[in-house]
VOGU-3710 file (C-alpha; in Angstrom, 3 decimals, decimal comma):
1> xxxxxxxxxx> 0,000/0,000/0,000  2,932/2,425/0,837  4,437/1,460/-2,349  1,437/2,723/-4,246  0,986/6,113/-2,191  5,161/6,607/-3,072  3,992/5,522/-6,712  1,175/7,920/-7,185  3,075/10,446/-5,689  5,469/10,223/-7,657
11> xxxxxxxxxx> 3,169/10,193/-11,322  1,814/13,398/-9,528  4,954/15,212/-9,169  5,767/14,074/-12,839  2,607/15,198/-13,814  2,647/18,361/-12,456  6,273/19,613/-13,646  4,954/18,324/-17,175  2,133/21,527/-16,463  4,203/23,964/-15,475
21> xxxxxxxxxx> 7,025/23,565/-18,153  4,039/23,787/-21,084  2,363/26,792/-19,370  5,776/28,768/-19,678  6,092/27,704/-23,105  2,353/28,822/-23,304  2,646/31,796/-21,815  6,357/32,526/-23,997  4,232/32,206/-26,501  1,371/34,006/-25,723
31> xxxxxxxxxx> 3,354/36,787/-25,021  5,001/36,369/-28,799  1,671/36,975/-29,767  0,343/39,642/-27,814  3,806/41,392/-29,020  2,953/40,383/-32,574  -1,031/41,515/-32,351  0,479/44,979/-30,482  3,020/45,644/-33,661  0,008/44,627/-36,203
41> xxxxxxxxxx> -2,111/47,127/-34,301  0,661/49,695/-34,714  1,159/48,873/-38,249  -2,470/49,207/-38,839  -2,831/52,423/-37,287  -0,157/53,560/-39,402  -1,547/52,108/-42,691  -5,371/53,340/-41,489  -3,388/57,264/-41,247  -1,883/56,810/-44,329
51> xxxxxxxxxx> -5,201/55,602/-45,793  -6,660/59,073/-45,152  -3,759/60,863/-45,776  -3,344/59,351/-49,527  -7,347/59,553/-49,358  -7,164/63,581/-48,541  -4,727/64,036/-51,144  -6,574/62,317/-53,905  -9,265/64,415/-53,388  -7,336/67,779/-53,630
61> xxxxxxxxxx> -5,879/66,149/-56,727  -8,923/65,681/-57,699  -10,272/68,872/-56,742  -7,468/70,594/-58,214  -7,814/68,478/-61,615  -11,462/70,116/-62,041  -9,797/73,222/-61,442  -7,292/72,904/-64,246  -10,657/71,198/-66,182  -12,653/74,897/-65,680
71> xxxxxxxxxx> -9,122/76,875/-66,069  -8,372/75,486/-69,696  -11,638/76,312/-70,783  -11,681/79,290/-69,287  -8,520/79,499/-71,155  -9,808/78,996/-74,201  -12,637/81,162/-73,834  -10,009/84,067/-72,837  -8,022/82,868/-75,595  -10,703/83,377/-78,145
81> xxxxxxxxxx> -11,771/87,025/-76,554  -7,852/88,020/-76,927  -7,824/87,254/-80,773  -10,931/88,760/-80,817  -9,402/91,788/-79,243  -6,317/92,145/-80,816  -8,096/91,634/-84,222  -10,365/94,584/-82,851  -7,091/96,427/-82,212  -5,700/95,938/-85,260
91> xxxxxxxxxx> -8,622/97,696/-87,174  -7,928/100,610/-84,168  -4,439/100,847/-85,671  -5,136/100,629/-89,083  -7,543/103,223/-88,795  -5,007/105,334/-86,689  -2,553/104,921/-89,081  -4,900/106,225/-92,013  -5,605/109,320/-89,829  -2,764/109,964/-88,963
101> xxxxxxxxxx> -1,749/109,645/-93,152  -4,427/112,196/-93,766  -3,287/114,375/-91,188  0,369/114,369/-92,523  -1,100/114,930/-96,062  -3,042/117,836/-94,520  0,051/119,230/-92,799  1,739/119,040/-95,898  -0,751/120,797/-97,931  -0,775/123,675/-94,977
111> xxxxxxxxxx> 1,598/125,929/-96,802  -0,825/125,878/-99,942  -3,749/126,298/-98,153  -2,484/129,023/-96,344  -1,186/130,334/-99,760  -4,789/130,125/-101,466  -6,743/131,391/-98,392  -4,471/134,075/-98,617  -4,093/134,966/-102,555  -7,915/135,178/-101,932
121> xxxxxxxxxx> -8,583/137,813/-99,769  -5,689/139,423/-101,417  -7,857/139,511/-104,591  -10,691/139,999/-103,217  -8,939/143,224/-101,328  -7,510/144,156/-104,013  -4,690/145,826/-103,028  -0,949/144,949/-103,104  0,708/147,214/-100,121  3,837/145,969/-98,288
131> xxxxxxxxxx> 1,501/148,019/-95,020  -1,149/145,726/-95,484  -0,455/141,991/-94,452  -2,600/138,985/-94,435  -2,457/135,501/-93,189  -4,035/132,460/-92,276  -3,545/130,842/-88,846  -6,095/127,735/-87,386  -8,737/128,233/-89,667  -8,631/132,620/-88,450
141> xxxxxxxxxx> -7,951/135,342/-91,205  -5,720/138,302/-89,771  -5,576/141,378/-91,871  -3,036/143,940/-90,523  -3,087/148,088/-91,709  -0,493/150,200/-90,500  -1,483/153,054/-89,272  0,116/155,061/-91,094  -2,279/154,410/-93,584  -5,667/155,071/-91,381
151> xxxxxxxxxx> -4,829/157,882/-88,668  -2,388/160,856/-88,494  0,277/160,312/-85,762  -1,677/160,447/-82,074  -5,048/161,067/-84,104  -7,928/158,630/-83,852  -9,598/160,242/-87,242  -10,021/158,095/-89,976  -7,969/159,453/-93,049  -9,838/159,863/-96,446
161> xxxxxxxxxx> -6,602/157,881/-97,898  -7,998/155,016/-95,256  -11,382/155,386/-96,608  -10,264/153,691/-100,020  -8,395/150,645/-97,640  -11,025/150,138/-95,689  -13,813/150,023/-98,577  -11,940/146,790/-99,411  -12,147/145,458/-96,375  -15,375/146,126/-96,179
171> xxxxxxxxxx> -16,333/144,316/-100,015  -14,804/141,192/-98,008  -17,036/141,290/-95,095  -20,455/141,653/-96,850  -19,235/139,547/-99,332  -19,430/137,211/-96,437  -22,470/137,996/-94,232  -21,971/134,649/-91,585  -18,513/135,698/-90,253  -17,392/138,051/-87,668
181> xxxxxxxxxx> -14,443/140,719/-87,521  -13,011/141,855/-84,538  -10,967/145,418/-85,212  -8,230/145,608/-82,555  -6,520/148,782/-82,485  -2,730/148,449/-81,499  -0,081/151,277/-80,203  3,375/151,517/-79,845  4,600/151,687/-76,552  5,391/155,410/-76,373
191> xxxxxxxxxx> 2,970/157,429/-73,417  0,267/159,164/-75,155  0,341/162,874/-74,268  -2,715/164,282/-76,326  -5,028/165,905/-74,816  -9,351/165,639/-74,732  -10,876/162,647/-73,501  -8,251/160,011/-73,824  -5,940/159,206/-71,224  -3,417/156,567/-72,529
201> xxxxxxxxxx> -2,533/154,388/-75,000  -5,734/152,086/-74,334  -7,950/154,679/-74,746  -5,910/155,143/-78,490  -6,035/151,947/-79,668  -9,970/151,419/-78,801  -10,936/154,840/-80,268  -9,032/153,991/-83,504  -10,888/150,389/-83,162  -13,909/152,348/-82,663
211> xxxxxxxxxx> -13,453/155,059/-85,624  -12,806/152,146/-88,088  -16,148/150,352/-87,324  -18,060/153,537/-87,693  -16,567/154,274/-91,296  -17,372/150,479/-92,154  -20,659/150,851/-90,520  -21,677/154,336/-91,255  -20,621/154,408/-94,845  -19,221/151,071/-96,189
221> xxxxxxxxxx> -22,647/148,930/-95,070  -21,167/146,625/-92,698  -23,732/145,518/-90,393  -22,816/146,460/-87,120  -23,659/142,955/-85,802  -20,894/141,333/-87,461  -18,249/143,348/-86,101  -16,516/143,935/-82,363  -14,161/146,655/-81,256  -11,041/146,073/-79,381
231> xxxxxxxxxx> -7,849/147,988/-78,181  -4,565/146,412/-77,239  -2,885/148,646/-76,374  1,221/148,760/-76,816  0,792/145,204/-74,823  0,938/142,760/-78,077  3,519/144,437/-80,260  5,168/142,441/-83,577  8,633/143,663/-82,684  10,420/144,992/-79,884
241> xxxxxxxxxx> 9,726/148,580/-79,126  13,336/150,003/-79,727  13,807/151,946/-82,792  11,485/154,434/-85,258  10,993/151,549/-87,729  9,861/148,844/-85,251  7,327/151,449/-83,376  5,882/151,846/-86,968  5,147/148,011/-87,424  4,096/147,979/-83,761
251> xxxxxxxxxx> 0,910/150,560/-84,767  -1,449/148,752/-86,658  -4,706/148,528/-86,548  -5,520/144,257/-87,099  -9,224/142,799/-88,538  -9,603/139,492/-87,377  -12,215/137,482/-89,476  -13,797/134,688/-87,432  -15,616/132,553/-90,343  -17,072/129,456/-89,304
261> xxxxxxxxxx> -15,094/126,438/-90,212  -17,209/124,509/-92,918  -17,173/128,823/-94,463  -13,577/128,575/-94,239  -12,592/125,025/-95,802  -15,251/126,400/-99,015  -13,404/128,920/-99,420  -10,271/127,214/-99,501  -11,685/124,958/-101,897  -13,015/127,304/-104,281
271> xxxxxxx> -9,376/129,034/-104,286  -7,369/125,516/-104,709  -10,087/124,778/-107,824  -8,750/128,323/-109,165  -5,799/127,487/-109,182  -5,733/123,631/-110,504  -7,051/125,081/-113,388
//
């Protein structure tokens, strides 16, 4: 009997050292695999980020394909405005350009313009007189009388010599009822020292301008609307005021005609047909 206590005592220490060396191996390799499930779990995590990181970026891509989709036909809308533009442009220039021909052909022709506006009123004055000068400038007609050919020296009375000026002056202005003449009366720049009603120089050159529109007026049949008095004065002289012959030039009585511009261009045409024939 004490044999089989010993015997089963000693299956039960066998058996239970068989136990514990299998539940370290278990264990060993339970903890294998817990360290195996932990780095999967990492790994996972990792690849799950990555997931919605790559997923995020597709969809920008994405987002920014459509972009560049609606940009390049945007682009091509834009592109077809532009050649629409610069084909707009290009009919700007051209018609720049062909202004800017016609203006150069106008500027050319100036000097024979001029030269015909002024061969004109020449004829139409009548009268060739180094003391009576005309010209042309922006479409306005100055004709300038010394004074020496209207008024004795520090006299506003209008000579009878003037009389037979004037008259032509005056076959020019009815000829051409529409335009206005301004008569500005112009002094040298010595003091006046007359005496009656003036006072100075500005009171000379309006009374000359004043005296000339009464003879056209009162016996040349200008009508008194188309004409306007003004004095300068010595204030707008042609040359300096330094010597006998310059303070000659510098008194002058000047008639501005103011014709209106289609007037002006007719009668520059009418002149230029005179003399293409």
């Amino acid at each position: 009997m004490k044999k089989i206590v010993i015997a089963l005592s000693l299956l039960a220490v066998m058996t239970s050292c068989v136990s514990k060396k299998k539940y370290a191996d278990l264990e060993a390799k339970n903890k294998e695999t817990q360290d195996l499930l932990n780095t999967c779990t990492v790994k996972l995590n990792s690849c799950l980020e990555e997931k919605a990181g790559l997923a995020a970026t597709a969809s920008a891509l994405k987002d920014q394909n459509q972009n560049l989709i609606n940009t390049s036909k945007d682009m091509t809308v834009l592109t077809a405005k532009g050649a629409e533009n610069i084909e707009k442009a290009l009919e700007s220039i051209k018609e720049k350009d062909l202004k800017i021909s016609r203006m150069q052909d106008a500027l050319t022709k100036k000097d024979s313009v001029t030269l015909a506006v002024v061969t004109s009123l020449k004829s139409a004055v009548g009268i060739s007189d180094p003391d009576i000068e005309i010209n042309v400038e922006k479409g306005v007609v100055f004709i300038s009388i010394a004074d020496k050919l209207l008024f004795k020296s520090g006299s506003y009375e209008v000579t009878d010599k003037a009389k037979g000026v004037l008259a032509k002056v005056a076959k020019v202005v009815n000829d051409k009822p529409d335009f206005e003449c301004m008569v500005e009366g112009h002094t040298d720049s010595v003091p006046y020292n007359g005496s009656g009603i003036l006072l100075d120089n500005w009171d000379l050159s309006v009374k000359r301008s004043t005296s000339i529109i009464r003879v056209l007026t009162g016996q040349l049949g200008v009508k008194p609307e188309q004409l306007i008095a003004a004095g300068r004065s010595s204030y707008v002289p042609l040359v300096a005021n330094d010597s006998a012959e310059n303070k000659a030039r510098n008194r002058r009585t000047r008639i501005v005609v103011l014709p209106k511009i289609d007037q002006f261009y007719e009668m520059v045409e009418k002149e230029m047909k005179k003399q293409a024939k």
